[in-house]
C-alpha positions in Angstrom: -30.3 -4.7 -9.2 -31.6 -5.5 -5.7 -30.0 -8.6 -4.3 -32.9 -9.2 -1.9 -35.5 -9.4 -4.9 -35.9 -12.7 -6.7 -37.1 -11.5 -10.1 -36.9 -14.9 -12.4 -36.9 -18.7 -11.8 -33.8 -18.4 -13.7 -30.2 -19.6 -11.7 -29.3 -16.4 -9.7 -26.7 -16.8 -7.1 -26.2 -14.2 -4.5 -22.7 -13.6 -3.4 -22.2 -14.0 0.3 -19.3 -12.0 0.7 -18.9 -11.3 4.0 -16.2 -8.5 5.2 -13.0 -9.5 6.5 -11.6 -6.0 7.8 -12.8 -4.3 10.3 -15.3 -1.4 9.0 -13.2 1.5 10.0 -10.7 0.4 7.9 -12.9 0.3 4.6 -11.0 3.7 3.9 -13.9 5.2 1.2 -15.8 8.6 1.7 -19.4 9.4 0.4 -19.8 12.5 -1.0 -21.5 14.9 2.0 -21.3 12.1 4.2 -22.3 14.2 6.9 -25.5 14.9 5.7 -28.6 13.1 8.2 -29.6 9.7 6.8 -31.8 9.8 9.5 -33.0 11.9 12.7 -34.5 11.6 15.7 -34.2 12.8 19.3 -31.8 10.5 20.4 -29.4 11.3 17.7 -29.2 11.7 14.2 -27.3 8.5 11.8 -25.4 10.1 9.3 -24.9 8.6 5.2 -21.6 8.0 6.0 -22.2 5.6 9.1 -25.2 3.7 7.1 -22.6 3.1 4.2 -20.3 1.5 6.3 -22.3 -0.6 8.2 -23.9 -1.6 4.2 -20.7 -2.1 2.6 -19.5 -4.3 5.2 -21.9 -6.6 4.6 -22.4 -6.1 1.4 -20.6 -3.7 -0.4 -18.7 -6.1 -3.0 -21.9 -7.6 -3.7 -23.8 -4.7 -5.0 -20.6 -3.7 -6.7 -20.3 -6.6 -8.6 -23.9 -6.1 -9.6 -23.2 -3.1 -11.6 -19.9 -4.6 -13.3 -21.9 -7.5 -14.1 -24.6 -5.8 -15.8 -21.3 -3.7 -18.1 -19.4 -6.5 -18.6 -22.2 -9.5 -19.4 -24.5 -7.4 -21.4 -21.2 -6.5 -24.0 -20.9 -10.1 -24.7 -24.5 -11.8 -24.4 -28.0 -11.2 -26.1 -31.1 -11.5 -24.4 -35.0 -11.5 -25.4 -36.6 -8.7 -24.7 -40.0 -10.1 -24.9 -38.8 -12.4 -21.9 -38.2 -9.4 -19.8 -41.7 -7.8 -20.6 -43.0 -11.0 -19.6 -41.5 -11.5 -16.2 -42.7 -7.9 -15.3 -46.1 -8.5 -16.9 -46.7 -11.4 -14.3 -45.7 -8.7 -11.4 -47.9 -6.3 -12.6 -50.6 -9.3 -12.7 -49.9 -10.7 -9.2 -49.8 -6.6 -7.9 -52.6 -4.7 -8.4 -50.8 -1.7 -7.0 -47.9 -2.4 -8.7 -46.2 1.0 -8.2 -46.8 0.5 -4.0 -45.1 -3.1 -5.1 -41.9 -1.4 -6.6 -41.3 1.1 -3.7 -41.9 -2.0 -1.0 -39.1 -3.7 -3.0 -36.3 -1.0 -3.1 -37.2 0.2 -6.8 -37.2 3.4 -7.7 -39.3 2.6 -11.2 -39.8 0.1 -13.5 -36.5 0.5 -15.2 -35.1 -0.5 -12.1 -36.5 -3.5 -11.9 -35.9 -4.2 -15.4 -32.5 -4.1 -15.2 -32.7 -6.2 -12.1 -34.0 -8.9 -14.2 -31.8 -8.6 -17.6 -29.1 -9.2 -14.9 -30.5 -12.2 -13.9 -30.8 -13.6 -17.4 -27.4 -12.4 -18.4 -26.2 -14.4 -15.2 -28.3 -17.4 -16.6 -26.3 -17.3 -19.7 -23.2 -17.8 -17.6 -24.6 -20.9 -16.2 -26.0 -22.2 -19.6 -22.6 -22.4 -20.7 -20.6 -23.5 -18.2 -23.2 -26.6 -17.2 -22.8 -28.2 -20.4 -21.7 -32.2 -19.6 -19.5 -33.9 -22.1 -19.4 -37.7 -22.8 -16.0 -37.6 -21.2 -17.3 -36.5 -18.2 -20.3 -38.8 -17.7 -18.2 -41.4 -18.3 -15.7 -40.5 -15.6 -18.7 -40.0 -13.3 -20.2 -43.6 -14.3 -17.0 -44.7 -12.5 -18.4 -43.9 -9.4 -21.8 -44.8 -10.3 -22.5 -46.9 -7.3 -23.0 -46.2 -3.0 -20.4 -46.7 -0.6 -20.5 -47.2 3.4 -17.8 -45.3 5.1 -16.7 -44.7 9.2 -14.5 -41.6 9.4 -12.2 -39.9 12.6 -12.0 -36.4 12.1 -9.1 -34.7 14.6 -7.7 -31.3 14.2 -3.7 -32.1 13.5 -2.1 -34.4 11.6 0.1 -35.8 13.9 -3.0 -37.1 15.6 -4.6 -38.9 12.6 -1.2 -40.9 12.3 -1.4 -42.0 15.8 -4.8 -43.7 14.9 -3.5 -45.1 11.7 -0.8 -46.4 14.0 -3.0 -48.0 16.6 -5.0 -49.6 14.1 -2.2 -51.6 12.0 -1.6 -52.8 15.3 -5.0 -53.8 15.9 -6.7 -57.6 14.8 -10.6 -56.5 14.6 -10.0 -53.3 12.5 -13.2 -52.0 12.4 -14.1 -52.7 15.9 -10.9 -50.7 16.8 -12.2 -48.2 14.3 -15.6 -47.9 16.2 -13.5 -47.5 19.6 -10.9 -45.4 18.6 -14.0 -42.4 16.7 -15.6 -42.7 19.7 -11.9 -41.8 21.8 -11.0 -39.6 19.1 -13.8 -37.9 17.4 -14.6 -34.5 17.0 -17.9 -34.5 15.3 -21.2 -35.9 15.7 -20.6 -39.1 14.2 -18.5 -39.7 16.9 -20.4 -41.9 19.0 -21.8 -43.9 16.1 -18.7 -45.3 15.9 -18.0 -42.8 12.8 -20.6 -44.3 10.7 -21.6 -41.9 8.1 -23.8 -44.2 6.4 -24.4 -45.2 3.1 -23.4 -42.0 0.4 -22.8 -41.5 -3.6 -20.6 -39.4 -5.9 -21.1 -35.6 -4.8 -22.2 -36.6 -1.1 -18.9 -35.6 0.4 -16.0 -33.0 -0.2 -13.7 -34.1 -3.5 -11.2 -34.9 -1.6 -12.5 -37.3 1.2 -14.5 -38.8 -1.9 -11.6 -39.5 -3.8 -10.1 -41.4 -0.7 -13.2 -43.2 0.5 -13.5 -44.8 -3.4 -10.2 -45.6 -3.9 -10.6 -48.0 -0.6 -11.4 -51.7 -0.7 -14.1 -53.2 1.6 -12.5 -53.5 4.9 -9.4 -51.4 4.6 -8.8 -48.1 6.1 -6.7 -44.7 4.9 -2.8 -45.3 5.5 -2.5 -41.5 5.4 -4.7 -38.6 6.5 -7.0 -37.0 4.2 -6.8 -33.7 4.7 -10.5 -31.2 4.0 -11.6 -28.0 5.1 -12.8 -29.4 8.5 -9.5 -31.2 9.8 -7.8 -34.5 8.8 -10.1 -37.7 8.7 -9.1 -41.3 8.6 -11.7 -43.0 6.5 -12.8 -46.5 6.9 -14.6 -47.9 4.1 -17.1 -51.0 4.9 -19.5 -52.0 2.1 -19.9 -51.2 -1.2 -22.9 -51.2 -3.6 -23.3 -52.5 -7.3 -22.9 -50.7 -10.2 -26.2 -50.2 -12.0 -26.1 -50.3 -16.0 -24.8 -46.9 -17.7 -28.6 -46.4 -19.5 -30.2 -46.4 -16.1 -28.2 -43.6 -14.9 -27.2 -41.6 -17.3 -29.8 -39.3 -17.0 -29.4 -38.9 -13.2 -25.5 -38.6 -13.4 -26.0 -35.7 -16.1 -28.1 -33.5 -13.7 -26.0 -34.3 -10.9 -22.9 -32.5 -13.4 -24.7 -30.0 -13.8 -25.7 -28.9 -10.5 -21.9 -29.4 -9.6 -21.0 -27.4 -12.3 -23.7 -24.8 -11.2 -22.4 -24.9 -7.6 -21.7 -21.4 -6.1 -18.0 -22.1 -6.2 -18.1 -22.7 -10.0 -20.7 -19.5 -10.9 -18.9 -17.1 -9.1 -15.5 -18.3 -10.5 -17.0 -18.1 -14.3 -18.4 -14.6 -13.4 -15.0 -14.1 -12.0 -13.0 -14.9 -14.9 -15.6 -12.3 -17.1 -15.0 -9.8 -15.4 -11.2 -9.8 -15.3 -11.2 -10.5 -19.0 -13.1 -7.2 -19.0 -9.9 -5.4 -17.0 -12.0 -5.7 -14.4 -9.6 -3.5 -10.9 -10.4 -3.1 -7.7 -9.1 0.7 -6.3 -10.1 0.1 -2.7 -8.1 -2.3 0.0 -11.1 -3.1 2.2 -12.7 -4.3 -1.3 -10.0 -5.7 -2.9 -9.0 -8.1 0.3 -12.8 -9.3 0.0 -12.2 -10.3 -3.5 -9.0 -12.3 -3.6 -10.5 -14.8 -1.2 -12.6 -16.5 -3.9 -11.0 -15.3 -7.4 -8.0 -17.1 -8.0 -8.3 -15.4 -11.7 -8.1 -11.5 -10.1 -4.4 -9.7 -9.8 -4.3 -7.1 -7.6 -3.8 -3.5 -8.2 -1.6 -0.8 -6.5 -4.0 1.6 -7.9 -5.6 3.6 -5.1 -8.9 6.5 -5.6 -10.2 8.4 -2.9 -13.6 8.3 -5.5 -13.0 5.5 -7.5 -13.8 2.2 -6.5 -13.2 -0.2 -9.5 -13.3 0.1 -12.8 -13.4 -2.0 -15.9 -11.2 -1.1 -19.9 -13.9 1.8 -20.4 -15.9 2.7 -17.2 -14.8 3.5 -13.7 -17.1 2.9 -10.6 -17.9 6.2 -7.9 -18.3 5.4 -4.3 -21.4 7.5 -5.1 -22.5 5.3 -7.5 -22.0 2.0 -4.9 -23.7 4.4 -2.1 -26.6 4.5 -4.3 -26.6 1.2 -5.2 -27.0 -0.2 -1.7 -29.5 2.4 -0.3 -32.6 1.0 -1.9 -31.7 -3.1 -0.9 -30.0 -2.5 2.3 -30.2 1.3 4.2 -33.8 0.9 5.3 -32.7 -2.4 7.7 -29.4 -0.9 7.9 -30.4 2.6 9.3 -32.9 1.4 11.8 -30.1 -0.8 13.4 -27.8 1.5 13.9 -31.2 4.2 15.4 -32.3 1.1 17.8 -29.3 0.6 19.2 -29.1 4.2 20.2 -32.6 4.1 21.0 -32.1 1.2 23.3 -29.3 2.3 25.2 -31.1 5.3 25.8 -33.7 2.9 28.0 -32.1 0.5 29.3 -28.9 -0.1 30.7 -25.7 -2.5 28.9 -24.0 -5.6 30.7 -21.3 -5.9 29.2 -20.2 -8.7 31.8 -23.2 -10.7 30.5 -22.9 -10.1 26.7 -19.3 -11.3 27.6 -19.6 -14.7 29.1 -22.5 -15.7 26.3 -20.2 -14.8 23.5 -18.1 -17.3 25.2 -20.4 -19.9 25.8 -21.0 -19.8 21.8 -17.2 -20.5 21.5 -16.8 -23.4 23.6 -19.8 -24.8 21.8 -18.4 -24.3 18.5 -15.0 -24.6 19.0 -12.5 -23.7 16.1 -15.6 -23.7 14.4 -17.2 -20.4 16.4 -15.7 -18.3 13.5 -17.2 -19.9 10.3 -20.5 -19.9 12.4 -20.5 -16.8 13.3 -19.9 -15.5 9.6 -22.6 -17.7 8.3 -25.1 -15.4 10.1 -23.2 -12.3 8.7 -21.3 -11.9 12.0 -17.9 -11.4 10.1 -15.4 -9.8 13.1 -15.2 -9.8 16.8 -16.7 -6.0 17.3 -19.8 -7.2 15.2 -20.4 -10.4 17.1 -20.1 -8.0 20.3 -23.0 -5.4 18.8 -24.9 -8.6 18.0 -25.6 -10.0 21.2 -25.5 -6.4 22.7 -28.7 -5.1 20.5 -30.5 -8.7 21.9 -30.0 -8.0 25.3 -31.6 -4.6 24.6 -34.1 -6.3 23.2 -35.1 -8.8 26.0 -35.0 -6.3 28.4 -37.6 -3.8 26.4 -39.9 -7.0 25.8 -39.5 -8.2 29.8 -40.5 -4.6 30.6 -43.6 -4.7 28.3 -44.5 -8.4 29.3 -43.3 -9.1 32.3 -43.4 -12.6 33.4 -45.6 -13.3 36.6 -45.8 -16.1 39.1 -49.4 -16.7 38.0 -48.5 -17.2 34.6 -45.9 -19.6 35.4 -48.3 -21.4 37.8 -51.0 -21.8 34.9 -48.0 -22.7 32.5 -47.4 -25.3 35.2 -50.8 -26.7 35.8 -51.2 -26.8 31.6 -48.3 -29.0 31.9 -47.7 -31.0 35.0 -51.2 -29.9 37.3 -54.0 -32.9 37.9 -55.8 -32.5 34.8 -53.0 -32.5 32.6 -51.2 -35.6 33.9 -55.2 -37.5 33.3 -55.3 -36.5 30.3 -52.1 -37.8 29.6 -52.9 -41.5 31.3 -55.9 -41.3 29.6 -53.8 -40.8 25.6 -50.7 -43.4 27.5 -53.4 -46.2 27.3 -53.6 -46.7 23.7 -50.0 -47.2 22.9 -47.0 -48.5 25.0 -45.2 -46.1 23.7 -46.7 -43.6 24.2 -47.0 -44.7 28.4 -43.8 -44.6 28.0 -43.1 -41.5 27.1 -45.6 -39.8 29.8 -44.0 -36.8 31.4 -42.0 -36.9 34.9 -44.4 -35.0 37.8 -41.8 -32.1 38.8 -42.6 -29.7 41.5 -43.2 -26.1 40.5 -39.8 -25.1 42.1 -38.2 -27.4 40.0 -39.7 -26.7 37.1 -39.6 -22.9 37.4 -36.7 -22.5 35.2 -38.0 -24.4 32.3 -41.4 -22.8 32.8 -39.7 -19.2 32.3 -38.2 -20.1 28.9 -41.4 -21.8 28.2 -43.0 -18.4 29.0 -40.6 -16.3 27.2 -41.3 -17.9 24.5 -44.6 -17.2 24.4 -44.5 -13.9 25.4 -41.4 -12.4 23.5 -42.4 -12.8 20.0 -40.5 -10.7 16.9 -43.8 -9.3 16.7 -43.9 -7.8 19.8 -40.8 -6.8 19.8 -41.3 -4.9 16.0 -44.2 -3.3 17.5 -42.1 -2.2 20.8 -39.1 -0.6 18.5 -41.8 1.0 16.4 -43.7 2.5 19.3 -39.7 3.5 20.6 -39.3 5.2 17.2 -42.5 7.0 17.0 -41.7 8.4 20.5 -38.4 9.4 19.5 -39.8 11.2 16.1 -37.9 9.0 13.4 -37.7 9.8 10.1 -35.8 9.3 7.1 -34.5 11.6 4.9 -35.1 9.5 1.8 -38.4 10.0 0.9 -38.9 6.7 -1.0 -37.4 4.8 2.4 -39.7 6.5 4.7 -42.8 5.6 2.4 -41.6 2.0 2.5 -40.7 2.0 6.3 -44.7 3.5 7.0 -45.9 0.7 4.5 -44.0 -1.8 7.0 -45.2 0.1 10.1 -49.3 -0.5 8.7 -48.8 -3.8 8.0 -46.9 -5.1 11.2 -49.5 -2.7 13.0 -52.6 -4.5 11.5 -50.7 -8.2 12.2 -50.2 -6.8 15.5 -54.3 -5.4 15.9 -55.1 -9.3 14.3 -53.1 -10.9 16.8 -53.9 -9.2 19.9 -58.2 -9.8 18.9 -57.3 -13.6 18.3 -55.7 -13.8 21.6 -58.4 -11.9 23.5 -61.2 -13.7 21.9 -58.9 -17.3 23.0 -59.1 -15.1 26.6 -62.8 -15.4 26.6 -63.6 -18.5 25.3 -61.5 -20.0 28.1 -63.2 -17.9 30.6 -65.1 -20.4 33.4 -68.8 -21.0 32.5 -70.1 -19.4 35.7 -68.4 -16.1 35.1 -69.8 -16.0 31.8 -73.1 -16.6 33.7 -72.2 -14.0 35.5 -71.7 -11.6 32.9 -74.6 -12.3 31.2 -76.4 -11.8 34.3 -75.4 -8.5 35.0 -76.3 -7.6 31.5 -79.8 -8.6 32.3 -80.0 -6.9 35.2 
């Protein structure tokens, strides 16, 4: 039950639950914890740190796999003969297919099997909570019909009625609107006078929907509306017609069903399974995760130093959850937490740096830098930190591999503002006004130095460089996993980056010599010759 592995075209929805505790605080204790995960001579990484660092991503996750699996397959049927099929067309597409199963984080082929009846057991979740009744397509025909809105999104309330205020004492509404987004605004409609366009049912948030179609043409919210983002004033200026309910009917159906199919809806079915089942959570860290999105789940006072969860008639080991994450998430896992050690080793940490870019990202997000943040499974401040820590490790193991010369730059510059370049560039100008127009400005290479280095970085500090840096760190270092089945995969991975690496690296020096000047090619072959 790999959450990674995508093993039907059927709905499955991967939960995003991203930790909101700090990970020392996740207060559960594999069995020999101590034991070597994996070793090296910069430091072993234990089972117990890989499990933490795993469940604080995605620890509920892979729990609620198994409890799925319990609870769905006690109250659905599923064909058999649909399961054989799907791993028939692996075994087709794989001609190794046992090299397949091991690259994917299965053990055997009952693993994946059971990946997949999941899957189709989720699918019967959706099948029945998708179904569209004639009520509800009529209700949606309502709104069967486009709408052209401006909006002011502010933070508070209290600023949102100051608008309203200003413009009931305005003549020209909407050109007051336009001013007053533009004075106002907080989001990138801003200075489009708020225009958001043209949108239908299901374009925007319920809430903002409901108050933009409730407007008439030319009339504006007397009240916030209050979303997930701040409070908007909404100002609603054209409206389209109503198209006959055989037209749309069709369209209007799908659209209820995707809504209905929405993550938000999924997980809450699944939810409501599962705590029909007696479904208990036994573990804070866990628990705290899973009360942010069930509004079904009741908490427990229950508490297990082994037990996790547990449904009426099976309980859930933290063994069992250890083992469950290892195959999807300890090989990635493990060799994060070995190249950070690795790196630090090497190279040395500036803290003051890592500092004033983490703060950089919050005045460009503002009270959004959070939410951001978590949306690239960045969930607390301490993970954030490690983040941009393990990058500047990075960048300063690729600068010291490929260091970035002034000759480089200078061919970077003559590629992009030197003679040639700017001709060739007249000589394209000529067949479009446009196109003259958008020639480039001459700069001097002092001036454009600093565009020219992250022009050159970019080129030059590629992932997979930087994979084959980190693997060549590893190799020196003697890095192994304990896990048999991970360190086959991880040497699978180290072949094939290896060989991209080896294609790369001939298709770049082959580019080398084609470029080379004709007369030292002469020369070459001259010497040959001789």
């Amino acid at each position: 039950m790999k959450k990674y592995f995508l093993a039907t075209a059927a709905v499955v929805t991967t939960l995003f639950l991203g930790a909101c505790s700090n990970k020392n605080e996740i207060g559960m204790s594999v069995p020999n914890g101590n034991e070597k995960f994996i070793t090296s001579d910069v430091g072993d990484i234990t089972k117990q740190q890989v499990f933490d660092k795993m469940v604080t991503k995605a620890g509920l996750g892979a729990l609620l796999d198994l409890v799925d699996f319990d609870v769905l397959s006690q109250q659905y049927e599923i064909d058999e003969a649909e399961v054989d099929k799907i791993i028939a067309q692996y075994k087709e597409k794989n001609a190794n297919f046992e090299e397949f199963l091991t690259a994917q984080g299965f053990k055997d082929e009952a693993e994946l099997r059971q990946y997949i009846e999941l899957n189709l057991y989720r699918q019967k979740v959706a099948d029945e909570i998708s179904v569209v009744t004639d009520e509800e397509l009529e209700k949606a025909y309502e709104r069967a019909y486009e709408i052209g809105a401006r909006h002011i999104l502010v933070a508070d309330e209290k600023t949102a009625k100051e608008i309203i205020k200003k413009l009931d004492e305005a003549e020209d509404k909407e050109a007051t609107f336009q001013e007053l987004a533009k004075e106002y605004g907080t989001d990138g409609t801003k200075d489009k006078g708020g225009d958001l366009g043209t949108f239908g049912q299901g374009a925007m948030i319920s809430d903002f929907e409901d108050a933009a179609y409730a407007l008439e043409v030319g009339t504006y919210t007397t009240e916030p509306v209050k979303t997930q983002f701040g409070y908007h004033v909404i100002y609603k200026y054209s409206e389209g017609e109503k198209k006959p309910f055989e037209e749309v009917k069709e369209e209007l159906t799908e659209k209820l069903r995707e809504k209905k199919l929405s993550d938000e809806a999924f997980v809450a079915a699944l939810a409501e399974k599962r705590e029909e089942a007696g479904f208990v959570l036994m573990n804070d860290f866990l628990e705290e995760q899973y009360t942010d999105y069930s509004k079904t789940y009741k908490k427990s006072n229950e508490t297990s130093n082994s037990v996790v969860a547990k449904i009426k008639d099976h309980e859930y080991t933290v063994e069992q959850l250890y083992n469950e994450l290892v195959p999807a998430y300890g090989l990635s896992d493990g060799i994060s937490l070995i190249d950070g050690k690795l790196l630090e080793k090497k190279y040395p940490v500036d803290k003051k740096a890592i500092k004033e870019l983490i703060d950089q990202f919050k005045v460009a997000y503002g009270t959004n830098y959070y939410t951001a943040m978590a949306q690239n499974g960045l969930n607390n401040d301490d993970e954030i930190y490690e983040y941009f820590k393990l990058a500047q490790l990075q960048d300063a193991a690729l600068a010291e591999a490929y260091p970035i010369t002034d000759e480089m730059l200078q061919q970077l510059y003559d590629e992009k503002y030197g003679e040639k370049a700017q001709a060739d560039k007249a000589e394209k100008s000529e067949s479009t006004d446009k196109e003259a127009e958008e020639k480039t400005e001459v700069k001097s290479f002092e001036d454009a130095k600093e565009e020219l280095e992250s022009l050159a970085r970019q080129q030059q500090y590629t992932q997979l460089r930087l994979e084959t840096l980190l693997i060549k760190f590893r190799s020196e270092a003697n890095f192994k996993f304990t896990d048999e089945t991970l360190q086959k995969r991880y040497e699978t991975i180290v072949a094939n980056i290896e060989k991209q690496a080896a294609d790369e690296e001939a298709a770049r020096q082959t580019q080398s010599n084609e470029n080379q000047p004709a007369e030292e090619n002469n020369q070459e072959t001259g010497d040959t010759a001789e």
